[in-house]
Structures are given as structure tokens and as C-alpha cells.
N, C-alpha and C positions, 0 to 999 in steps of 0.2 A: 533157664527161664521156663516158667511153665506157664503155655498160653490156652485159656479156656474158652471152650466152644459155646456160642450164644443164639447159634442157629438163625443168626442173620442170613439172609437171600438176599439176591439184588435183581430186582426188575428191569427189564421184561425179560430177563437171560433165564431167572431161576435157575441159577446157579448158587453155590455155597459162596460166601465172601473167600474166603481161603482160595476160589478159583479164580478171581477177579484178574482181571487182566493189569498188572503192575511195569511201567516198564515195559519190556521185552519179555517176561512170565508171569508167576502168578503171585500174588499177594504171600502166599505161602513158601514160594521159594524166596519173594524179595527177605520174609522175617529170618527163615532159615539162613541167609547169607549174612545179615545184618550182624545175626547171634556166631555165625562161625568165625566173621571176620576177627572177635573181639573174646574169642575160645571156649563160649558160652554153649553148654549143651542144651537143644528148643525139646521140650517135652510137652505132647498136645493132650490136654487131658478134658473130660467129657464137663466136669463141673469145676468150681474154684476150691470147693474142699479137698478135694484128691493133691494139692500143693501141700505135700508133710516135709518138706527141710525147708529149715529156717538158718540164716534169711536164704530170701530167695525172690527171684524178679517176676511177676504176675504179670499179664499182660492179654485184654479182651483180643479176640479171635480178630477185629474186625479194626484194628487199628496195625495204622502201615508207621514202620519208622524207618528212615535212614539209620546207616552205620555211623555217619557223624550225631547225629540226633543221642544214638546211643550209646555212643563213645564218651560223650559230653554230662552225659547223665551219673555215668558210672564214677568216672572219676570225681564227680562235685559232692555226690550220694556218697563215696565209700568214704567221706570225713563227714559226717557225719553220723553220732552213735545211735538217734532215730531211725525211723523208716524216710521214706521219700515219695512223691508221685512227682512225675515229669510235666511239667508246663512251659511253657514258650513264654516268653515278651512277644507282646503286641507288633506286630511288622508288615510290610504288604506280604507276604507270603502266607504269614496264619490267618490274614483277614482273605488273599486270591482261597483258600481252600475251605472258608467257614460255614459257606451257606448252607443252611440244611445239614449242618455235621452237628449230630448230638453230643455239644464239650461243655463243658463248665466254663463260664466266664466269670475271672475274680476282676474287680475294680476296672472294668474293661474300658471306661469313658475317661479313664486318667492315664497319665502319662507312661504309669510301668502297669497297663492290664495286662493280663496275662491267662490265656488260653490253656484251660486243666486236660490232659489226656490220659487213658485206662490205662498207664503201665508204673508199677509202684516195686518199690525194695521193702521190700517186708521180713521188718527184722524179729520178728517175736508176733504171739498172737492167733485163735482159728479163724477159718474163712468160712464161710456161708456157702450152704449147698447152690442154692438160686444165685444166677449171675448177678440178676439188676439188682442185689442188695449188696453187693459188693464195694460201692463208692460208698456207703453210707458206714459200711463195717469200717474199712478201713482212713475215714475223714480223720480221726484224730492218732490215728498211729502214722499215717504218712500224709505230712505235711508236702505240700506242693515247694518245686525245686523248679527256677524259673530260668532258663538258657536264654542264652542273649544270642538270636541270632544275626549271621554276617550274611549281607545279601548285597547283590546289585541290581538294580531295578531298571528295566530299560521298558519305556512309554512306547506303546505305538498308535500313533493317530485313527480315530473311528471317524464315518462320517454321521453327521448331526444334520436336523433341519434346523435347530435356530442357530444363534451365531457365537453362544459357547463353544467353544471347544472343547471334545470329548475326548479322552484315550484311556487305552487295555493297557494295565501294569505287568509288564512280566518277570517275576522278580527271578534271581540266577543265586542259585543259595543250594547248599547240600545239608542243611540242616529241616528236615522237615518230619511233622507225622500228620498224621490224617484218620479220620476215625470214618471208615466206607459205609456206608448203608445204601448209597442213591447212586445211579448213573453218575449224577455231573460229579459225584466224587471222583471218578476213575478221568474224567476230562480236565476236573482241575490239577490232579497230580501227573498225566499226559503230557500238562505245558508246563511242567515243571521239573520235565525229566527229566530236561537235556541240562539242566543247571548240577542236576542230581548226579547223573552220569560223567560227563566232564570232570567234577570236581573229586569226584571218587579213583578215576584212572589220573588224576593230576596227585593225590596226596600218592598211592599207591604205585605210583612209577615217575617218580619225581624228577629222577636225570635223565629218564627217555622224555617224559612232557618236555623239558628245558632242552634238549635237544631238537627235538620237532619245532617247538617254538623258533631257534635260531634259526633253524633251518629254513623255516619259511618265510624267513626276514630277509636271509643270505639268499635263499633262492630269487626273489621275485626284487630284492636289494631295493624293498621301499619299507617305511614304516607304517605305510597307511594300515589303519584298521584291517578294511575291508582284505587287500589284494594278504597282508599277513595270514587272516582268520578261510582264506582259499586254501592256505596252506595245512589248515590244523582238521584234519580230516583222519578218521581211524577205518581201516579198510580192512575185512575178514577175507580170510582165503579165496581163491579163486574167483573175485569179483570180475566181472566184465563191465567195466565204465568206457563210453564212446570218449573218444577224445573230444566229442563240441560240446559235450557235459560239463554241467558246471556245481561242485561242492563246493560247500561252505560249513565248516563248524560241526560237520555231521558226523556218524559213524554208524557205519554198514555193516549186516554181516557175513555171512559166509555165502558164498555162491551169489552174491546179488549183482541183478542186471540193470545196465541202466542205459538208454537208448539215447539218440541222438537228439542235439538240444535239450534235454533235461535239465532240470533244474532244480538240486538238493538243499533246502536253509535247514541248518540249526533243528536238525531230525532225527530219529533214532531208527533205523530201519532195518529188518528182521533178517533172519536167514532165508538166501531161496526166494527174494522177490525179486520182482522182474517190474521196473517202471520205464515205460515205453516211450518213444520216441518224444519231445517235445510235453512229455508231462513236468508239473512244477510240485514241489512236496515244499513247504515250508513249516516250520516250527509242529512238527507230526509226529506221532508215535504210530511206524506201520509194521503191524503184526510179522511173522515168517510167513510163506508162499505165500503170500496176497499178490497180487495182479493190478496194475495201473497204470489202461491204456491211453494211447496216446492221446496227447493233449488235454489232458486231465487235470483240473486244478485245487490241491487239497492242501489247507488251515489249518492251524491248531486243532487237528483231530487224532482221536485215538481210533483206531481199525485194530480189531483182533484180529489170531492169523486167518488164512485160507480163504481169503472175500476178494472179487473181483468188482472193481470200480470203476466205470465206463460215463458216470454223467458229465456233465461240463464241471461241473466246480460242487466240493463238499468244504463245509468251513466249522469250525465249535461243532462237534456231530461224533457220536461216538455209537461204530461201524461194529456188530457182532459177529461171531463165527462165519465163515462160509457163507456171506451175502452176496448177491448181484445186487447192482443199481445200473439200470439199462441209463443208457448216455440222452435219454430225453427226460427220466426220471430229477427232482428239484428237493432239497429239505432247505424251505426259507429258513433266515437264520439272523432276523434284525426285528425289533422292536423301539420307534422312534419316540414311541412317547410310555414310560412307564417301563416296568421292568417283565421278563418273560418269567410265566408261571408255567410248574411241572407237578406232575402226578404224586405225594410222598406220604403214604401211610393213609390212602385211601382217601385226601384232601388237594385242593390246589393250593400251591406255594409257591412265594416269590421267590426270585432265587438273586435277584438282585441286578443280573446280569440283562444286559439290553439286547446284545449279541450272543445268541444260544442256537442252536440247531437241535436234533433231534437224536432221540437213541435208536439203532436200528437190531433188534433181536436177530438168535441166533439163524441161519442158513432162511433169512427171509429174500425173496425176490421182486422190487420194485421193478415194475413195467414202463413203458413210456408213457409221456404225459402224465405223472403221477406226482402230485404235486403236497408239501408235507408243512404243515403249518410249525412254528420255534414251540420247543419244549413238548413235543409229543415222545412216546414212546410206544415202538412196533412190536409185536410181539414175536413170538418166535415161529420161525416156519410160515411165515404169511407169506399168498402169494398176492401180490395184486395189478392189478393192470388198467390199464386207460378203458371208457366205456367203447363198448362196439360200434356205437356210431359215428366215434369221434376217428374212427379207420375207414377207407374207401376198400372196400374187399368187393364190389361188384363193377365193371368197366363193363356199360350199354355201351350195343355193337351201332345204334345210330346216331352217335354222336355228328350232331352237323359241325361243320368248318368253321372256326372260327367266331364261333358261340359262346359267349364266357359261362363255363360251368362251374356248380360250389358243391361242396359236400354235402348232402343231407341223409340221414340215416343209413349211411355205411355204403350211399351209391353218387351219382353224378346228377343232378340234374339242372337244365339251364338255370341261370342268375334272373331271369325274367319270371320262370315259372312262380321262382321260391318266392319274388317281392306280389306275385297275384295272389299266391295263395301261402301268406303265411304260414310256417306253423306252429300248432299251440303250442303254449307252455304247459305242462304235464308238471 
């Protein structure tokens, strides 16, 4: 396979797509595993004319596929004596990752749409030095090949002010691609990873899953969902779990700590982190060394490694390199009327989504009281902190007894004084 470079970036990391945080790595190793599992050699080359054997599989820098995605492809493509390009049927899963994804939609309002993605078999024919002329070169030699994907969709209730009712689909599928360009890409394929992951060590180790399965049926000798899926947990060496910890459906990796009362859902959680006493992780992708102290509550978020997370709660929010978020620090993360818009090629865009949080670039450090509106994005290395007045840094040695004092520019003074002598608004 040989995949050409388009010199996409992704904001506010400025980083190369190729480094994106996929998973538990990068966009780059998820492609290279994709292609080794199925004995495909990945050849990365600068432009799409440098592809001289024929056929041969193309594929933009900046699209992510499963090993099922590509497994599915190959086989339906190689009976066929055309070329090919990979599309999807229409499903909640191509619709959870479309927003702001640069993809072709063919007859999308009817019942077999289907979702066009950059990776084709190209069997004969040259390619064009310039990437973005690439779909246009290749429209009539590779006709679109449309996978029917298998998914299961589990709803979770949102709250609403009127009196519909609203919920977040989260479909459980290992058939996926995604074409990266924007933050919420790496957040939508986040909550999609445990479907991703799960079903990849389910097809690839089929009598240890059905093992583990019985096991946790025989162990706990009930069929309920919940007390079974306590059971289906993948634990990497040397973990340290307190016994009043509680997993679910997760898998951990190597060296990871996890304290008392915790509480792990349906997460993917790195080498070498450490999540502290009474912290809760649900449906998360958390980076290797990341830190998550106690009583900490984080959502459907991605965190890259080596960031330490100390606020009360991060939810939809996707956490950069080596960040602090001091434990007074907030990224709202709800929009009740209308959908939350984000920054995408120098424009605001919907993104469709109600409930969004914010991206936080790399090794940046939010302060207390620092407070971050849905759909923003931080840049990197920022530091920022609460204003100076809103801290008492000066304690007057004549405080009388039992005088109610309030804060005013970073000292104490009576509650009497402040209501005589207002002050202005500046």
C-alpha cells in the first residue's frame, strides 16, 4: 500500500496527521498495523505519482481505517477486474464520525448512501503529481465499493430543557474509516475505540475471548449483562488494581494503577497511568503516564499521554500532550438550544453535536477558576490562570471580630465598607 503525504496539520497541536493520537498511538502506527495484519507492505511516499506497481492500494495520509474495514475491502475488490475505492453504507457510526470530514457523499438522503473514502486498488493507469487531484484522476478507473457495516448501537440519555427526549448513539462496530483533519475527528474515533479494540482481540484470539466469556459467567454464576461484562476486562503486566475498584469492559496497560473506589467503564487506558483514589473514567481513551487524581470525573474523552488531570469532571474534551488542569479549572461542554460551533479552516462550523467540550493543546496549563466556553480550542503551551483579584493574597492584621469580610481586589475588607462604597465597573 502506498500512502501519500498531503501535509495536513491538526490544530491547535500542529502536529502532522500521521502523529495524531489514534487509539493508544498514532494514526501512523494504527495504518501500519492495519496493513501488517492482512501482509500488506505500507510505503509512505511524498506525492501520489511515486505509486509505480500496479495494482496497487493508494491511500491519503490523513485517513484512518480498521483492519476489518480493510480486510473487507480486499476481499470484495480482488473479484473484481476494475479498480475500486472503499465506501461505507450509510449507518450510525459513518454518520457519529462525518461532521467536518472531507468525504464524498453518493445518494446520501436514500436508503443505500454511502460514504466515498481516499483509499482505492488501482489497477492500471498514472497518478497525478498534486494530491487534491487525485479523486478526480482516479473517479472513472475506481468505482466506489460499498461495505455493509455490522454495528451495535447502544443510546445513552442526554439531558434536554424541553420535553423531547434527547440521546448520544454509540455505535460498537470494528468496521470504521475516518478521514482526520479537525480535533473532533480524533474525539469521534475516541468513542469508538473500544468497539474497535474489543472486537479486534475478539476475532484474533477467539478461544481465549470464549474462554474469558464463560469464565465470567461461571465466576459470578449469573447471566446478568452488567455483573458478566465486570468480568470481560484485559489487564497488562504488572497492574496494581485496589480490590474496591471496580472494571468494566475495559483494558489496561502495562504498569497501570488504579486506587481505591475507582471506577473503570468501557475505556482504553495506557501504559503507566496511575488513576487515583475514587476517580471515575468512563467510555475514555487515556493516553500512557497520564495522572488522574483523586475524585476525578472523565467522559468520552480522549487525553494524549503524560497530562495530569486534577478538575472535578472533563466530559466530550480532547486533553493534549503533557497538560495540567488545576482541580478548579472547568471546559463547559453542553449547548441547549442549537448545535456547538468550532474553529475549521479559518471559519465557524456546526459540528452538529449539542454536547462538545473543548480541545486542549499540547503541555498547556489551565489555572483555577479558569473557566472554557464548548468548542474552543487552546493552543499549545498556554499558560493561563484566574485574575489577581479574584485570590485573597493580602490578610489586614486589624481585622475586627466577627465583622463579615469579602474579597475585593486580592485583600479583605468589611461587607459594610464594600456596600458604602461601591466599586466601579472598569
Amino acid at each position: 500500500m502506498y500512502i501519500y503525504r498531503t501535509g495536513t496539520v491538526l490544530q491547535p497541536f500542529g502536529d502532522d496527521v500521521s502523529e495524531a493520537q489514534v487509539l493508544l498511538g498514532t494514526l501512523a502506527e494504527a495504518q501500519q498495523r492495519a496493513c501488517r495484519r492482512h501482509g500488506i507492505e505500507l510505503v509512505r511516499i511524498d506525492n501520489p505519482s511515486q505509486a509505480s506497481e500496479r495494482p496497487c492500494l493508494l491511500a491519503a495520509d490523513y485517513l484512518f481505517f480498521t483492519e476489518k474495514a480493510l480486510g473487507d475491502f480486499l476481499e470484495q475488490a480482488r473479484r473484481r477486474t476494475a479498480g475500486a475505492r472503499l465506501a461505507l453504507r450509510r449507518c450510525a457510526s459513518v454518520e457519529h464520525t462525518l461532521p467536518l470530514q472531507n468525504v464524498e457523499l453518493d445518494a446520501w438522503q436514500e436508503s443505500q448512501g454511502r460514504a466515498l473514502y481516499d483509499l482505492w486498488l488501482l489497477r492500471q493507469g498514472e497518478l497525478p503529481a498534486e494530491a487534491a487531484a487525485v479523486r478526480q484522476t482516479l473517479r472513472e478507473h475506481c468505482q466506489p465499493l460499498a461495505l455493509q457495516v455490522r454495528e451495535v448501537v447502544q443510546r445513552v440519555r442526554l439531558p434536554a430543557l424541553d420535553e423531547k427526549q434527547r440521546y448520544f448513539l454509540y455505535p460498537f462496530t470494528s468496521t470504521v474509516c475516518c478521514h482526520l483533519s479537525h480535533w473532533v475527528h480524533l474525539l469521534w474515533l475516541a468513542q469508538l475505540s473500544l468497539g474497535i479494540s474489543w472486537n479486534e482481540y475478539f476475532r484474533h484470539h477467539k478461544t481465549r475471548a470464549a474462554l474469558k466469556a464463560i469464565w465470567a459467567v461461571l465466576r459470578r454464576l449469573s447471566f446478568n449483562r452488567w455483573k458478566v461484562l465486570s468480568g470481560m476486562n484485559r489487564l497488562g503486566p504488572d497492574c496494581n488494581v485496589h480490590p474496591t475498584a471496580y472494571l468494566e469492559f475495559s483494558r489496561l496497560g502495562r504498569g497501570v494503577k488504579v486506587g481505591a473506589g475507582a471506577c473503570i467503564r468501557n475505556s482504553l487506558i495506557g501504559d503507566n497511568v496511575e488513576i487515583a483514589d475514587h476517580a471515575v473514567v468512563l467510555n475514555s481513551v487515556v493516553g500512557h503516564d497520564c495522572f488522574l487524581t483523586d475524585n476525578f470525573f472523565l467522559v468520552s474523552t480522549l487525553c494524549y499521554p503524560g497530562s495530569t488531570l486534577g478538575n472535578l469532571k472533563t466530559q466530550m474534551a480532547v486533553i493534549g500532550r503533557d497538560v495540567y488542569l488545576h482541580g478548579w479549572c472547568s471546559l463547559l461542554d453542553a449547548k441547549f438550544v442549537g448545535d456547538i460551533k468550532v474553529v475549521h479552516r479559518g471559519q465557524r462550523v456546526g459540528t452538529g453535536r449539542s454536547f462538545l467540550a473543548s480541545c486542549i493543546g499540547h503541555r498547556a496549563v489551565l489555572g483555577a477558576k479558569v473557566l472554557i466556553h464548548p468548542g474552543r480550542q487552546i493552543p499549545n503551551d498556554l499558560l493561563m490562570v484566574s485574575r489577581p483579584e479574584d485570590v485573597i493574597a493580602t490578610i489586614p492584621e486589624d481585622i475586627p471580630p466577627r465583622v463579615p469580610m469579602v474579597r475585593d481586589r486580592g485583600t479583605l475588607v468589611p461587607l459594610e465598607q464594600l456596600r458604602q462604597h461601591p466599586r466601579e465597573k472598569g
